[in-house]
C-alpha positions in Angstrom: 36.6 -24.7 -76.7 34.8 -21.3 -76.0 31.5 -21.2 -74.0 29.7 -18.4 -73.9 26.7 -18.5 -71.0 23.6 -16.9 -71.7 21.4 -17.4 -68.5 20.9 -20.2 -66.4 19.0 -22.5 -69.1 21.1 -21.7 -71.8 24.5 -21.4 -73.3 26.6 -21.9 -76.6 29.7 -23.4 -77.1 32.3 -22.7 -79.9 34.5 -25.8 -80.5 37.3 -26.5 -82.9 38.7 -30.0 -83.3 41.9 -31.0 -84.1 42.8 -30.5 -87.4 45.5 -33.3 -87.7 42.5 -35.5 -86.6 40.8 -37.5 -89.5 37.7 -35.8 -90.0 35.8 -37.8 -92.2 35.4 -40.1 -89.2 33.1 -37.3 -88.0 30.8 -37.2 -90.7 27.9 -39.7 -89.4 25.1 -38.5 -87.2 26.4 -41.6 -84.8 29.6 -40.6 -85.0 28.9 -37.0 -84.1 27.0 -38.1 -81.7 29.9 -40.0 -79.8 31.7 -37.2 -80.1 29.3 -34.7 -78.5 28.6 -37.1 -75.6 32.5 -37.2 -75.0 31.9 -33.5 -75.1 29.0 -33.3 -72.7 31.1 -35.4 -70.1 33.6 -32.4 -70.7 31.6 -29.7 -69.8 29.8 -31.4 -67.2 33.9 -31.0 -65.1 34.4 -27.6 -66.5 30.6 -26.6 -65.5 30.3 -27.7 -62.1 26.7 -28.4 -60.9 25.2 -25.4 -63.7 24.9 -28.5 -66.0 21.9 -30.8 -65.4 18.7 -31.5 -66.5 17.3 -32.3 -69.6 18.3 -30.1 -72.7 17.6 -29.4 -76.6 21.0 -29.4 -78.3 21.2 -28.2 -81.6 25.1 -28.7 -83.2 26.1 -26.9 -86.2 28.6 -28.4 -87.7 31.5 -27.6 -90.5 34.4 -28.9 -91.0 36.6 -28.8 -88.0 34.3 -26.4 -86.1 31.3 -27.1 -84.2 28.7 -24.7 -82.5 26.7 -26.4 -79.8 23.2 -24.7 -78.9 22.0 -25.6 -75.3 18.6 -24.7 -74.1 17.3 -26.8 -70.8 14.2 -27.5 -71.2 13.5 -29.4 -67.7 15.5 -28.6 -64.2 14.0 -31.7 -62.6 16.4 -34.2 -64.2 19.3 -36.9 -63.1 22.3 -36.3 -64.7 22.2 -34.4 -68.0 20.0 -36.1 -71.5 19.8 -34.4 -74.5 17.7 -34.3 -77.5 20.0 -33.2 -80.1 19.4 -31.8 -83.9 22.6 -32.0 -86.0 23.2 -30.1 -89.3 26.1 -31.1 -91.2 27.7 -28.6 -93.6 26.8 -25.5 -92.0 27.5 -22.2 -93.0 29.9 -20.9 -90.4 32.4 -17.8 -91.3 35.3 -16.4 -89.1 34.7 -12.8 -88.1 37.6 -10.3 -87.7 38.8 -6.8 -88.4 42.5 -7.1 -89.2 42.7 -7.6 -92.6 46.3 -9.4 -92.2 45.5 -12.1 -90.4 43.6 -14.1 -93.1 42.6 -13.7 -96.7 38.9 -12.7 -96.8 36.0 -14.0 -98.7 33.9 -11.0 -97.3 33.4 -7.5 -96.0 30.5 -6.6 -94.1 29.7 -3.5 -91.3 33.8 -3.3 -90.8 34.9 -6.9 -90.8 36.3 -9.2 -92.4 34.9 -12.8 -92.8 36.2 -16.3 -94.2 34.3 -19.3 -94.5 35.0 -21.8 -92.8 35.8 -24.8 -95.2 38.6 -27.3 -95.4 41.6 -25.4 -95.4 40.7 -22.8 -92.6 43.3 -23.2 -90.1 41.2 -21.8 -87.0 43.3 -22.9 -84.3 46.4 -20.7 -85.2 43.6 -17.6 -85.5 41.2 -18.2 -83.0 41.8 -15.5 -80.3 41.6 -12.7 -82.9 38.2 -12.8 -83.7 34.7 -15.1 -83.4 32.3 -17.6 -85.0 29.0 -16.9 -86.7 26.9 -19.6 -87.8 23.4 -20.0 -90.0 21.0 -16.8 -90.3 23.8 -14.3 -89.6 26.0 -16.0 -91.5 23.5 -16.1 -94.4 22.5 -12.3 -94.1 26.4 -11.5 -94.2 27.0 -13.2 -97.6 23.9 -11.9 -99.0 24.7 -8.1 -98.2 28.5 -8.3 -98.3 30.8 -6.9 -100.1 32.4 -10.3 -101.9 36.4 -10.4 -101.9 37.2 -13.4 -103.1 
């Protein structure tokens, strides 16, 4: 898990399951849900009193990898609620510059990319290089140079 805080009301988080886990039993809103509360209690420890109030999460999700958009919308609340969006099957490519690390399906500005699909194995590559997700993600494949 990777969080990245923006400013006090907002912050992103970068999370890989496990990839031995089954994942097809994360394919249901409900059971994404579940798993994003289990998550929220998380982050709530890891946090520490930064994480109340009443937020819009929006949860990009493919495959194994999820990105988790916070923004609170209300201070002034118990605890922590959500309103969550979820988009399954999001476009989500691995940015790097060493070209050994993975095979790439892209090159764009001086990096490499690979999409993100069943047989990315992010957690032995993680620390070498970072997630994008949706718009960027989109404007990469469309002006990239296509490798594979």
């Amino acid at each position: 898990m990777k969080i990245e805080i923006i400013d006090e009301d907002n912050f992103n988080v970068w999370l890989v399951t496990d990839e031995k886990r089954d994942l097809s039993e994360l394919d249901t809103e409900v059971s994404i849900k579940k798993f994003l509360g289990d998550m929220v209690l998380k982050l709530k420890k890891i946090l520490k009193g930064k994480f109340y109030g009443y937020y819009e999460l929006t949860a990009y999700k493919a495959y194994n990898i999820f990105f988790l958009e916070f923004e609170r919308l209300d201070e002034y609340h118990i605890g922590v609620e959500l309103n969550t969006v979820i988009y399954l099957d999001s476009k989500i490519l691995f940015k790097y510059e060493d070209y050994g690390i993975l095979k790439p399906n892209y090159y764009y500005d001086g990096y490499f990319y690979k999409v993100v699909d069943d047989v990315f194995l992010t957690l032995k590559f993680i620390e070498f290089g970072e997630f994008v997700h949706e718009e960027e993600a989109n404007l990469i494949i469309n002006k990239a140079v296509k490798l594979s």
